[in-house]
VMD Tcl script that draws the C-alpha trace (Angstrom):
set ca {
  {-125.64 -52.84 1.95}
  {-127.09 -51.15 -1.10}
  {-126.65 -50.81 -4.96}
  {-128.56 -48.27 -6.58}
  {-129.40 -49.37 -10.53}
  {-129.86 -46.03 -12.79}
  {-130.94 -47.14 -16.16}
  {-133.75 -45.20 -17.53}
  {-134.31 -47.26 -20.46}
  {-134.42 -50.29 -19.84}
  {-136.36 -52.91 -17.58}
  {-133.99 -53.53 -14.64}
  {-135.69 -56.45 -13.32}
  {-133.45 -58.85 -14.47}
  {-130.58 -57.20 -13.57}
  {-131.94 -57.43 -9.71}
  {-132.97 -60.77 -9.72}
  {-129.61 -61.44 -11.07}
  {-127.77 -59.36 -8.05}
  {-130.40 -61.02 -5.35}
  {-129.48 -64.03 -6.87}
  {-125.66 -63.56 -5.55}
  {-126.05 -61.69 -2.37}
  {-129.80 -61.88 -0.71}
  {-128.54 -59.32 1.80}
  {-127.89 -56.81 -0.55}
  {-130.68 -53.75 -1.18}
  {-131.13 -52.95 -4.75}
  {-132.79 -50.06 -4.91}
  {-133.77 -48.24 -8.71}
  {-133.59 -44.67 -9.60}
  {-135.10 -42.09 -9.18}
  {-137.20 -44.01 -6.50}
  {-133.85 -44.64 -4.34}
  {-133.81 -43.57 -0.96}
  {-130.52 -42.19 1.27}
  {-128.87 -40.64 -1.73}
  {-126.52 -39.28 0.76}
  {-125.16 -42.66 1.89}
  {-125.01 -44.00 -1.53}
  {-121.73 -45.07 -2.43}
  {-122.20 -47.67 -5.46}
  {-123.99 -47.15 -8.60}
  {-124.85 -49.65 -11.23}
  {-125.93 -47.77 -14.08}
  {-126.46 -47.74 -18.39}
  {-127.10 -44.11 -19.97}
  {-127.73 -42.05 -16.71}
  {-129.17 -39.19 -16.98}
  {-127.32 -35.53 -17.45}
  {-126.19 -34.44 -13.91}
  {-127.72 -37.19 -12.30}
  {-124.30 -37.92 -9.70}
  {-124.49 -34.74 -8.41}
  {-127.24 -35.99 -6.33}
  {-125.10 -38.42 -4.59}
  {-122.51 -36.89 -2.51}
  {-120.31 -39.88 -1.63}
  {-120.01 -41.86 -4.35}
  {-117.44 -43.73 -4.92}
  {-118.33 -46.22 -7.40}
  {-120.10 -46.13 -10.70}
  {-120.46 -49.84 -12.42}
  {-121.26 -49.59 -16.11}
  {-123.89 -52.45 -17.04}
  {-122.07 -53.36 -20.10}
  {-118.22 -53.17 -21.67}
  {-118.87 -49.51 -22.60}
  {-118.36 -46.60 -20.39}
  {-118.75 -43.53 -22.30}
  {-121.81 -42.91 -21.19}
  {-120.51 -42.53 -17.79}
  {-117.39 -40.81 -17.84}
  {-118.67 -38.08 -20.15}
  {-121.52 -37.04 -17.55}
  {-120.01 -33.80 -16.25}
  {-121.73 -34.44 -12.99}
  {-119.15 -37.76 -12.08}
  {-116.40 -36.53 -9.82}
  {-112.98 -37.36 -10.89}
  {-112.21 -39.28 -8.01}
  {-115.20 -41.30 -8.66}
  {-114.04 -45.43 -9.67}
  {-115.68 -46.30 -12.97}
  {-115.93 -50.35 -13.57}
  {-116.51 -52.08 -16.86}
  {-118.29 -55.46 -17.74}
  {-115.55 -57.87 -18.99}
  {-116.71 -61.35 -20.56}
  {-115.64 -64.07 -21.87}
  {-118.80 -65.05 -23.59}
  {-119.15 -61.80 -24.98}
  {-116.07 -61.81 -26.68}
  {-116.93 -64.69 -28.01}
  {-119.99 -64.09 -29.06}
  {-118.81 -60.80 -31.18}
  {-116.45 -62.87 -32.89}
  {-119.27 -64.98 -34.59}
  {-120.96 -62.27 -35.41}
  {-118.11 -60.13 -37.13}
  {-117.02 -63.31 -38.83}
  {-120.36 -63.80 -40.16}
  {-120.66 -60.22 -41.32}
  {-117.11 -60.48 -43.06}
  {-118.41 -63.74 -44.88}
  {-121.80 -62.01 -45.41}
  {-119.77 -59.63 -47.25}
  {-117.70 -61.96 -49.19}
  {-120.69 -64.03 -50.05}
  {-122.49 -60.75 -51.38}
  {-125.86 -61.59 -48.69}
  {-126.67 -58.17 -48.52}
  {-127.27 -58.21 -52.30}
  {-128.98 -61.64 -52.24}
  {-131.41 -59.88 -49.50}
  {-132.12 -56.93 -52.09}
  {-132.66 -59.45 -55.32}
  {-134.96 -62.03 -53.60}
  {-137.51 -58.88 -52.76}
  {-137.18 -58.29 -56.41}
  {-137.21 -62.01 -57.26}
  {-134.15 -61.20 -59.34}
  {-132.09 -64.45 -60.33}
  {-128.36 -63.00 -60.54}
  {-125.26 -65.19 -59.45}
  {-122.27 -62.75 -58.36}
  {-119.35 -63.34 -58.31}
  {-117.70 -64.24 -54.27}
  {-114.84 -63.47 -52.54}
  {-113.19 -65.98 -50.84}
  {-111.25 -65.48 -47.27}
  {-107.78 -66.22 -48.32}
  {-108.11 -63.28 -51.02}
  {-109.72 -60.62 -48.45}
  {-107.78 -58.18 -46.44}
  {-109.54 -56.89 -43.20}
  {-108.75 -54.47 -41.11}
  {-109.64 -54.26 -37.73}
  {-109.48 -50.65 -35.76}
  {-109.02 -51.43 -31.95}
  {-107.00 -54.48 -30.88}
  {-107.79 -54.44 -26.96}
  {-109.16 -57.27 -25.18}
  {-112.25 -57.36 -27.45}
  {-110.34 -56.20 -31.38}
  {-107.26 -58.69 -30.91}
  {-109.78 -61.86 -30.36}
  {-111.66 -60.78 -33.19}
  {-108.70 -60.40 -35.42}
  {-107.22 -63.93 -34.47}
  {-110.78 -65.78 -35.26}
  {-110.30 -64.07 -38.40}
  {-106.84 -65.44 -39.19}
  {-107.86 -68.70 -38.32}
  {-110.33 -69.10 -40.94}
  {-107.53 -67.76 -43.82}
  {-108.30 -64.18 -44.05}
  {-105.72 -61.76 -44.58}
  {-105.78 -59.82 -40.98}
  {-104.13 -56.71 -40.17}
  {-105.21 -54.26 -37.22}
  {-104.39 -50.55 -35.92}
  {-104.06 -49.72 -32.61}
  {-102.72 -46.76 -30.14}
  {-99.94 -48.85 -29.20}
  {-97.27 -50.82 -30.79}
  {-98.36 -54.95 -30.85}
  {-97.06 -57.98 -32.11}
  {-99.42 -60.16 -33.13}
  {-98.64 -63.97 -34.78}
  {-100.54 -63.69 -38.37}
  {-101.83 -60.14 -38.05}
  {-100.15 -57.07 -39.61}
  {-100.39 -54.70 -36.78}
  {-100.13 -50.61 -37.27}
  {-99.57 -48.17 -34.33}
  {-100.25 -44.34 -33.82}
  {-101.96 -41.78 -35.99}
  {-98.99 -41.59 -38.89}
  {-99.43 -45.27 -39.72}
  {-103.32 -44.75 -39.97}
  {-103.57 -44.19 -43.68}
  {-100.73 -47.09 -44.28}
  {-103.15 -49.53 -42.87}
  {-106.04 -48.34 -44.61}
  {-104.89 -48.23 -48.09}
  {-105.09 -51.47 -49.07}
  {-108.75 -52.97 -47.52}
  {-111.36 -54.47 -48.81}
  {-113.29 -54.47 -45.18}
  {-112.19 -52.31 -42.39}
  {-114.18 -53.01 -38.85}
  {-114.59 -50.71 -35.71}
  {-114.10 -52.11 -32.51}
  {-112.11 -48.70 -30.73}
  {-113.35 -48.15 -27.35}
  {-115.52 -44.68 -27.57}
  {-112.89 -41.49 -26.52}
  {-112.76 -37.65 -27.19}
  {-110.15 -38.99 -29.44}
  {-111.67 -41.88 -31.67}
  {-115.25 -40.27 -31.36}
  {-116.27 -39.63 -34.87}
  {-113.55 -41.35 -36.28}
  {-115.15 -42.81 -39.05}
  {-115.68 -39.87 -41.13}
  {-114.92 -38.48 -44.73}
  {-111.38 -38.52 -44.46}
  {-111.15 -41.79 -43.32}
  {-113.26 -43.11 -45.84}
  {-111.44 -41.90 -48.79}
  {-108.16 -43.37 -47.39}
  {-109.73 -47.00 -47.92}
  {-109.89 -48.26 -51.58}
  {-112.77 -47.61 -53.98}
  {-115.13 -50.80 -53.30}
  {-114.10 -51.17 -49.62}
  {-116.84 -51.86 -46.69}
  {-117.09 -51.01 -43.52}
  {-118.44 -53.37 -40.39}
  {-119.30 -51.12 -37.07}
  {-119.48 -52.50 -33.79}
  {-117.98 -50.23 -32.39}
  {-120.11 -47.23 -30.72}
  {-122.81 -44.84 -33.36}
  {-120.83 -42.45 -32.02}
  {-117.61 -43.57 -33.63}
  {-119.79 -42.65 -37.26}
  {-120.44 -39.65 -39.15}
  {-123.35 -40.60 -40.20}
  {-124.02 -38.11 -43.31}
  {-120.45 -38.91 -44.46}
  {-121.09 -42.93 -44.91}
  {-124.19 -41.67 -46.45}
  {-122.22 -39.83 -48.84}
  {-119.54 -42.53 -49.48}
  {-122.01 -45.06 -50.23}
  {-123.60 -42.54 -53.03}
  {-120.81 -41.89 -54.84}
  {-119.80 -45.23 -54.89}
  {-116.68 -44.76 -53.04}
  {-118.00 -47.30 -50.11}
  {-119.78 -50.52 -51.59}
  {-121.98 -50.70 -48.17}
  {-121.94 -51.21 -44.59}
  {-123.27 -53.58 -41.32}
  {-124.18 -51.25 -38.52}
  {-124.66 -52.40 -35.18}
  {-124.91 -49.20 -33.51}
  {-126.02 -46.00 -33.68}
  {-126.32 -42.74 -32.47}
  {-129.74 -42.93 -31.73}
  {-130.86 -46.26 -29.81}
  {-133.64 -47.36 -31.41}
  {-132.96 -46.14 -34.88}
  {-135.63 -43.61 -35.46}
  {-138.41 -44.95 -37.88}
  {-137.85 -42.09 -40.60}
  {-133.69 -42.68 -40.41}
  {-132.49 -42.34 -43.96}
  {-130.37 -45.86 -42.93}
  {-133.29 -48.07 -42.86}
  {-134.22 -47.62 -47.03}
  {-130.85 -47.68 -48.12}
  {-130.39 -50.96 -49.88}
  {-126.17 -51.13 -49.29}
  {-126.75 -50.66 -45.07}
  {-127.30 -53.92 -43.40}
  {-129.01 -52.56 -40.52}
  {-128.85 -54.95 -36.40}
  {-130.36 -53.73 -33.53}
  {-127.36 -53.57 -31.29}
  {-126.99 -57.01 -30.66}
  {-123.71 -58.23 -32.14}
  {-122.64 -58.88 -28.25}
  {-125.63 -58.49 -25.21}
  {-124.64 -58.73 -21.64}
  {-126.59 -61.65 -19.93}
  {-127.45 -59.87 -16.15}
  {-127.11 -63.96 -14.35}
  {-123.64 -64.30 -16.09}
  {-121.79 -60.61 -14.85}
  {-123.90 -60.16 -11.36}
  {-120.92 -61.58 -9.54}
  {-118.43 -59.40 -10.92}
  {-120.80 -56.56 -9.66}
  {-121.32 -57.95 -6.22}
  {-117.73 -58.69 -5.79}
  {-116.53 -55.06 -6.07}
  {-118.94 -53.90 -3.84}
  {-117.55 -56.04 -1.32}
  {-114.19 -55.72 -2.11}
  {-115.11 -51.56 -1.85}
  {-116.65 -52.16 1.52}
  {-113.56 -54.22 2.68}
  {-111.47 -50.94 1.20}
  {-109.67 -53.82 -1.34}
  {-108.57 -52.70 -5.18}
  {-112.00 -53.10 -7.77}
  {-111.47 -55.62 -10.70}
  {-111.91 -53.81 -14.11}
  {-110.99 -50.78 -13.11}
  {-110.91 -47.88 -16.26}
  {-108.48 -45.18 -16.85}
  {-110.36 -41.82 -16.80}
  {-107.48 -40.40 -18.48}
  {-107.54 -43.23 -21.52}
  {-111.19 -43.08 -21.17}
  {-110.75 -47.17 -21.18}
}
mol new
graphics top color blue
foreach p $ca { graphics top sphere $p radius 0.5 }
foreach p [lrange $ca 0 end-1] q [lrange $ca 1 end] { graphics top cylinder $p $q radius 0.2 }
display resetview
């Protein structure tokens, strides 16, 4: 019985105590000093590396360590046939609520600016939005967006989200499909990113989408860096167009020292960390579908390859 953890950049330690912790007959074993690659069947694994399953010939299994899976499925080395798993929980649902509420009333409250005028011991009262008079629009209502958008509408702001598929949502405007894109756009004052990462949402946030949204509006990503064009927010926020933006992630993990995001006074800059996956609260899931794949039984969150969610 053995799981084999790929995750080059990061400490796995406490993601096997976490899995001993559950099953103390189970081998964890860490790449690349696993053993009996040919009998592996099970990976657990964050940002493998390029063609790193091709070393593992009956595979059958690749876990993703958090609710993202782009990082898997787009390594051309995974077999189709391969089952790719996703992290789902509760708690961190919950916790990304709190923190896109808090950057919605950040931005209402004008914090960012307070940040900037305090370093330049500037006394300057601006004037605030309040919730019932802001319109936000969420991109993505899955099983993360849709929670998001109802904590939201509970505290009187005026909600409305796109997704792929038609919805009907109590107290949130909902938009569907490509054509009614620039419909829900049009009238923002924040617009936030929560799409799961596919070939066709990748770099979604982009010029075109920005001028859609009114002059003034402000984006909120939590979504994946690879969901921005990073030179066109750049751009937006120049000319004004964009009044500023709370990035979570980025397309480089850590942001690189000499990024052009870190000195630009309209980016509120967090280090990934809107949502973090606790190891001791998701090791059951993983050590459930392994059993359940040695017992030949259906995995639990199971993702489309096709979707790419």
């Amino acid at each position: 019985m053995k799981i084999v953890m790929i995750s080059p950049d990061h400490d796995t330690k406490a993601w096997e105590d976490a899995l001993w912790n559950e099953n103390q007959d189970l081998e964890i074993e860490v790449y690349p000093e696993d053993t009996d690659r040919e009998n592996t069947d099970f990976i657990l694994a964050w940002n493998p590396p390029k063609d790193v399953f091709n070393q593992y010939p009956n595979l059958k299994v690749v876990a993703s360590m958090g609710a993202g899976i782009r990082h898997i499925t787009k390594n051309k080395s995974l077999n189709a046939e391969v089952i790719v798993t996703k992290i789902e929980d509760d708690q961190l649902i919950e916790d990304l609520q709190y923190f896109v509420l808090t950057s919605v009333l950040n931005y209402c409250r004008n914090i960012p600016h307070y940040v900037v005028q305090q370093q330049e011991k500037n006394w300057n009262r601006i004037p605030y939005k309040q919730p019932k008079e802001t319109r936000v629009g969420i991109l993505g209502l899955g099983n993360i967006g849709l929670p998001v958008a109802q904590i939201l509408a509970q505290n009187k702001f005026k909600v409305s989200g796109w997704s792929n598929s038609e919805k009907e949502i109590e107290n949130i405007k909902t938009f569907a499909g490509q054509e009614s894109l620039s419909p829900f756009l049009k009238d923002l004052d924040v617009v936030v990113c929560l799409l799961p990462l596919t070939d066709d949402t990748e770099e979604i946030l982009n010029e075109d989408l920005f001028k859609q949204l009114p002059k003034g509006a402000y984006l909120i990503n939590v979504g994946r860096g690879a969901h921005l064009v990073e030179s066109d927010l750049l751009e937006a926020l120049d000319n004004e167009h964009l009044s500023g933006a709370a990035l979570d992630v980025f397309q480089d993990e850590p942001l690189p020292k000499d990024h052009p995001f870190w000195e630009n006074e309209k980016i509120t800059i967090t280090p990934h960390t809107a949502s973090v996956t606790k190891p001791t609260a998701v090791a059951h899931q993983i050590t459930e579908n392994y059993k359940r794949l040695k017992e030949g039984k259906e995995l639990k969150h199971t993702i489309s390859r096709k979707k790419g969610y």
